[in-house]
N, C-alpha and C positions, 0 to 999 in steps of 0.2 A: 504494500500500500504506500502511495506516495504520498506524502505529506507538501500543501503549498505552503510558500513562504509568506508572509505579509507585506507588504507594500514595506515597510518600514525595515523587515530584516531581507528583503531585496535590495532597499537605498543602501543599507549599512554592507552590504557584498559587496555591492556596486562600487561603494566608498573603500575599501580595502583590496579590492582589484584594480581598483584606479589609484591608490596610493603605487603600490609594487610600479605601476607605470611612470609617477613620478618618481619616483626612486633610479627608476633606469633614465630618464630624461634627464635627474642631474648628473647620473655617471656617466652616462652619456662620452663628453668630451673626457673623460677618464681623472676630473677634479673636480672634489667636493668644495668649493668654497666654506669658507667660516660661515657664512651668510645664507649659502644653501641647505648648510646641515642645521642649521638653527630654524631655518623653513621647514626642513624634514622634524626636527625631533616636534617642535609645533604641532604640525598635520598629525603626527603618529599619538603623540598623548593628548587631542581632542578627538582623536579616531577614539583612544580607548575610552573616552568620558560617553561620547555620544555610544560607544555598544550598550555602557553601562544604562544609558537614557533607554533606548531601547528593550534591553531586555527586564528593566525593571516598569517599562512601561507595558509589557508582556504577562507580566506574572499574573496575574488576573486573568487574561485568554482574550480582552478587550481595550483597545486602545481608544482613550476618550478623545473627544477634541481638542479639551485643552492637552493633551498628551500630544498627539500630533502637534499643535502649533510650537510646543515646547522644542521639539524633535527639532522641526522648521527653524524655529529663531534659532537651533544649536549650530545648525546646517550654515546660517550666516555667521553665525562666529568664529566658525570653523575657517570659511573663505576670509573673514576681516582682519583674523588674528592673523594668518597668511602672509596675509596683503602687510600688517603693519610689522611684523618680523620683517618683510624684504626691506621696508621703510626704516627702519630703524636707526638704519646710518646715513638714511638721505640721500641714499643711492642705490636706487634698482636698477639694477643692469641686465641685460636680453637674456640669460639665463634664469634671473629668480623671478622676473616676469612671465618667461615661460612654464613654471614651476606653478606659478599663480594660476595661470591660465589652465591649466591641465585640470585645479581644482574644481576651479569654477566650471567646469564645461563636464566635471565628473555627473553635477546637483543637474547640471540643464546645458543639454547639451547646444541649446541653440542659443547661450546667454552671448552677447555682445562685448566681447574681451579683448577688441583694439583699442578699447582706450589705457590699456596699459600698456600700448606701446608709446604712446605720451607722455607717460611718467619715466622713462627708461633715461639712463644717464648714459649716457656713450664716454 
């Protein structure tokens, strides 16, 4: 018998197979910046916050609304904390913007992510 997933522990798959991709994106060119891994440990310890949201929003066998919105608004802190790790030193560079981008396009795929190439310092 196969068991479906919920919307919610499909986001959180989706979200943890899309990390491993950004992981190889920053290895990529075969160097982690200072900057990039401080993006990664970020992404990976609000991944482990948001399972926790998830499956404690489970336990019950019904996810309320306010539980989903909860989910939702984790969802953008997940991407904001991102975004303001790469900011931190006031210089995003075409690497941790595309580190951003990967996230943001994990949540929705059709989200609008060239305006971080406006913020990138060359």
């Amino acid at each position: 018998m196969m068991i479906s997933m919920t919307t919610e522990e499909e986001r959180l798959l989706k979200l943890k197979q899309g990390f491993q991709k950004i992981k190889e994106k920053a290895m990529a060119d075969g160097i982690i910046t200072e900057d990039e891994a401080a993006i990664l440990k970020t992404i990976e310890k609000h991944i482990e916050i948001y399972e926790d949201l998830v499956n404690k929003a489970l336990e019950d066998g019904v996810i309320t609304q306010d539980e989903k919105n909860e989910l939702i608004d984790f969802e953008e802190k997940i991407m904001s904390e991102a975004y303001f790790t790469a900011e931190a030193d006031q210089v995003i560079t075409e690497d941790e913007a595309e580190l951003v981008k990967l996230l943001i396009k994990i949540f929705d795929e059709k989200a609008y992510t060239d305006w971080l190439d406006e913020v990138i310092k060359k």
